[in-house]
N, C-alpha and C positions, 0 to 999 in steps of 0.2 A: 940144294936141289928141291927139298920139301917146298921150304918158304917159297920161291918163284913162285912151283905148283900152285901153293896155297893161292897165293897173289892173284895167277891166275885165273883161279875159280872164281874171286870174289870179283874181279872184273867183269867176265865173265855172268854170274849172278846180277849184278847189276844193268848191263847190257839186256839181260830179260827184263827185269823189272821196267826200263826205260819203254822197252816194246810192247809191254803190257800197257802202263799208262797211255802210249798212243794209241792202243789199238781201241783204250776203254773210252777215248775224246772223240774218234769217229762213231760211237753207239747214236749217243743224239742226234748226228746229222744223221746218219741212216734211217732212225726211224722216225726224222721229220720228212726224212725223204720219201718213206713205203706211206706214211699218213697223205703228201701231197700228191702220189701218183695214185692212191687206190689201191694201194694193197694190202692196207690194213686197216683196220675201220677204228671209229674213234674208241668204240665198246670192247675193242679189239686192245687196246692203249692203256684201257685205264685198266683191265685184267691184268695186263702187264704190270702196270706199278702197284695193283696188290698185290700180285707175286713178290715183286722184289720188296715190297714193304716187309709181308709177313716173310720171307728169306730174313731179312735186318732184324726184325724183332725176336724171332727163333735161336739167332745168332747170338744177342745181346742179351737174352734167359738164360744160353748154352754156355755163359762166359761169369752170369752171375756166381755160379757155385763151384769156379775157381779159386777163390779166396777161404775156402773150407782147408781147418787144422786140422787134419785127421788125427791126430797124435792126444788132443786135447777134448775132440767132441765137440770144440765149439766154435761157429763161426768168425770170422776175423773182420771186423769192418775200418 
């Protein structure tokens, strides 16, 4: 009875996953679309992809100093 459960969930989990990815392929038509009707301006565009730049790069700092050995003091490369 567990393992079905289990089963379950992991289909399930992936079933989101799959809805995330499409929902993250219609972002660029969207906002080729608010750029083409005037609803967001070009200045408007490119603040957006600093944001999402600096989001990635804050990410990829947040993730460097996961590879620390606490045990030893000293980092692992």
């Amino acid at each position: 009875m567990a393992v079905a459960k289990e089963q379950e969930m992991k289909a399930m989990v992936q079933e989101m996953r799959a809805k995330v990815v499409e929902a993250e392929a219609e972002v660029p038509k969207a906002l080729a679309a608010a750029l083409r009707e005037g609803k967001i301006g070009v200045l408007d565009y490119y603040n957006l992809q600093n944001l999402i730049a600096d989001t990635q790069m804050r990410d990829s700092i947040s993730k460097m100093g996961k590879n620390d050995d606490p045990s030893s003091g000293k980092k692992q490369i």
